[in-house]
Structures are given as structure tokens and as C-alpha cells.
N, C-alpha and C positions, 0 to 999 in steps of 0.2 A: 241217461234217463234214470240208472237208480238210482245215482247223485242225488239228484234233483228231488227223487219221491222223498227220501228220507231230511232231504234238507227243508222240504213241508211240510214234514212230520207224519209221515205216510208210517207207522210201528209196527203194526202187523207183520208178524214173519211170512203168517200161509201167503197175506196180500203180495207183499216182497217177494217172496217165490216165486207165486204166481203170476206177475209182472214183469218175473227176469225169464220166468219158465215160455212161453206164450211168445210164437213170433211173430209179431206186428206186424213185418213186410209182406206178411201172407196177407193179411186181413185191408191193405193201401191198394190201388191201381198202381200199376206194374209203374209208369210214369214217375209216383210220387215214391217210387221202392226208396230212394238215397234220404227220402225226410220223414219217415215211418218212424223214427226214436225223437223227432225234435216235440216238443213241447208245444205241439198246434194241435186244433181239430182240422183235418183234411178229406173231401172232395170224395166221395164212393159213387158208384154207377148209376143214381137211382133220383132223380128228380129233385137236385136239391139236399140230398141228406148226406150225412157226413158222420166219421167216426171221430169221434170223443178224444179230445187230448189226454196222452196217457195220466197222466194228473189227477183229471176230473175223474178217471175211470175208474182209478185207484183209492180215490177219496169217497168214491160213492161206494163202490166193492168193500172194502173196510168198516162203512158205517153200517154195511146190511148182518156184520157179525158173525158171517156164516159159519158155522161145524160141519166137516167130513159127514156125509148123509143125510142132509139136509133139502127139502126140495125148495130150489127157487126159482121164481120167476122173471124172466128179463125180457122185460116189456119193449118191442123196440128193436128185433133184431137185427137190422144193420147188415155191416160185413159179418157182424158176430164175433167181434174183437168180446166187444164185453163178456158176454156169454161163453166164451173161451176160457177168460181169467176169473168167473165166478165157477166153472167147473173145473180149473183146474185150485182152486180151493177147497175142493173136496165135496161140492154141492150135487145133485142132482138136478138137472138144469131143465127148465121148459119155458124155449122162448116164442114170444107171438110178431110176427111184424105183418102188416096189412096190404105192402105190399107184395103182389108173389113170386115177380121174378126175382126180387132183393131179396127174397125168403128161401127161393130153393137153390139161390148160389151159394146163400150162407149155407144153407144144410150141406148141402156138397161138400161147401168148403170146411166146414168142422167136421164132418163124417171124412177126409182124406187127412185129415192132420191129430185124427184122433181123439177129437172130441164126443163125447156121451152125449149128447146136448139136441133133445127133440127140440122140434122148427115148425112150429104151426103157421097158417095163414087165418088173420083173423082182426079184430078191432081190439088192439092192446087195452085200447081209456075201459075196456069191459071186462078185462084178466081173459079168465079160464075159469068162470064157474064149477064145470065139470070134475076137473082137477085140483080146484080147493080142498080143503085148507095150504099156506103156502107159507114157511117161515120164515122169507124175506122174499120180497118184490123190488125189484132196481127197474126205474123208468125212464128212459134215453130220452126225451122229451119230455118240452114244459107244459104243461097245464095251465087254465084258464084258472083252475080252485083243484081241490083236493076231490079223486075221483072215487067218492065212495064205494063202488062197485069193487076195486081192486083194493083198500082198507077194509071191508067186509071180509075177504077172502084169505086173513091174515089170520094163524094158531094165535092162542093167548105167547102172548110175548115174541110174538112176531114182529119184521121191519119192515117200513117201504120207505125206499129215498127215493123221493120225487122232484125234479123242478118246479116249481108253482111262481107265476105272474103275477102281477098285482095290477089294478089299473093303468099305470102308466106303463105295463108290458118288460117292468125291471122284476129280475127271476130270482128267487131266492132257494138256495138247496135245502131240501127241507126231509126231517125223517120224521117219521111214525112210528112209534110204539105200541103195543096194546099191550094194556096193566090190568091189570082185576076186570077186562071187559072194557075198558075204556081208552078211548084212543090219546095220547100225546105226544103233542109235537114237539121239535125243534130246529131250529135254524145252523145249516153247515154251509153259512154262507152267500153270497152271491155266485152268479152261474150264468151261464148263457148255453143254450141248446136251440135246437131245429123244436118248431111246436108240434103239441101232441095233435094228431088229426083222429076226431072218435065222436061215438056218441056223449064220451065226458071228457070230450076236450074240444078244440078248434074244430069247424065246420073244414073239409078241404075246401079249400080254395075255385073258383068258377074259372074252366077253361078261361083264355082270352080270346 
């Protein structure tokens, strides 16, 4: 797997670190423990949602720039792979996921493997007002457009890496800046993610 990060130009040492530091196998279904290093997004307990190929995780972690005490947000908690490897960069971590059994497994599960990393339940597309300002935001899920609620809630020269859709539902990975008060974007790419469910994002979906 580190092969791989650096042979896509993954540079960050803390990133690198924190990517060899952080054990995957904890964060997969005990099933999928033997392909927990391959280069896939794989299958978590929870309706559909799934943890991030280490790749993507590693490419989004490195664009949010974090420094050693830094608070960020990681929208999207999951197994809380991610939120693992953005605190074990030295950030102070607060993640939101919406759903809560998926929310108090991860706390668990980062609270026994020694993660700092508070676990809210809550509507990610709407951050943590409370808890703003935030100097980077990382969002496990793609959006319909860019959710202003959680760019509002960003220090001057803060970052959010977000997936964002475009009409025909192709994702581009996309970061934010705030410069003199002003938001700028750019493009790291194409991306594929589970969508964002929120008041600024995808409606959930209607039982069948």
C-alpha cells in the first residue's frame, strides 16, 4: 500500500506516516480483514456505505494540509478509518456521521485503538456550527453542489475537500480555500464516493 501512495505522488511525510501508522484491518469487516491494504473502497456494516480506498483517503488527508493542533472536521464518519489518519496527523478531530449505530461503533472503535477523535450524530451537509471555526473539513461523500453551511464554518485560510457532482452525477474532487474572506476552489480530480445524504446534500432515499 505505501508503494502505491508514493508511486501517486502521495509526499507528505505526516500523511505517509499516518497511513503506515493506522490499522486498516481494524477499521474492514472481520471477512474482508485479508483485502484491507488492496487499493478498493470495501463494504462497512451500514446501509450501503463503505470505506474509502486508501488512496483516495490519503489524497484527500494531504490536501486538507493539516498541522499538529489543528481542529478538523470529518464529515462522514464511517468505520472512521479516515478520522483515524487525519488524527493521527496531529489534528484534533470532530467527526459527524448521521447515522448512529455506524457512529457509536466508530467511537468505540477509535476510543479502543487510541484515537482522540470525538463522534457526533448529526447531519454532516450542516458541519458543527457550534464548534466552528474549523481549519480543514474532509467530506466522505459527494454532493449535489458545494454546501455552503460547512465553507462558512472554515478560519481564514482554512480547507474543505469535498466530492461534488455535476449534472450528469460524474464527481470531481474538489478543495476550498478561504483567502482574504474569499472562497477558492480547485479541481484534485475525478472521484467516486457514496452521496452526501443532508439538508445540503441528497434527500435519503424513500424506503421501498
Amino acid at each position: 500500500m505505501m508503494a502505491l501512495l508514493i508511486e501517486h505522488g502521495i509526499r507528505s511525510t505526516s500523511v505517509l506516516n499516518a497511513m503506515a501508522a493506522v490499522p486498516r484491518e481494524e477499521f474492514v469487516l472481520v471477512e474482508d480483514r485479508d483485502r484491507a491494504y488492496d487499493d478498493r473502497a470495501l463494504p462497512i456494516a451500514a446501509r450501503g456505505q463503505t470505506i474509502s480506498q486508501p488512496l483516495m483517503v490519503a489524497i484527500v488527508v494531504e490536501a486538507l494540509e493539516l498541522q499538529p493542533g489543528q481542529l478538523a472536521l470529518d464529515v462522514g464518519t464511517g468505520s472512521g478509518y479516515q478520522a483515524a489518519v487525519m488524527a493521527a496527523c496531529g489534528a484534533r478531530v470532530v467527526s459527524i456521521e448521521r447515522i448512529e449505530p455506524l457512529a457509536r461503533e466508530a467511537a468505540e472503535r477509535l476510543r479502543r485503538l487510541g484515537y482522540a477523535v470525538e463522534v457526533i450524530v448529526g447531519d454532516g451537509s450542516l458541519g458543527i456550527p457550534e464548534r466552528a471555526p474549523f481549519d480543514a473539513i474532509a467530506v466522505g461523500a459527494a454532493a449535489p453542489r458545494l454546501p455552503v453551511a460547512l465553507a462558512r464554518q472554515l478560519v481564514e485560510g482554512g480547507r474543505l475537500v469535498i466530492p461534488i457532482a455535476d449534472a450528469k452525477r460524474a464527481e470531481e474532487l474538489t478543495r476550498l480555500r478561504v483567502v482574504d474572506g474569499r472562497w477558492h476552489t480547485g479541481s484534485l480530480g475525478a472521484c467516486r464516493f457514496v452521496p452526501l445524504i443532508g439538508a445540503e446534500g441528497y434527500p435519503e432515499a424513500e424506503p421501498a
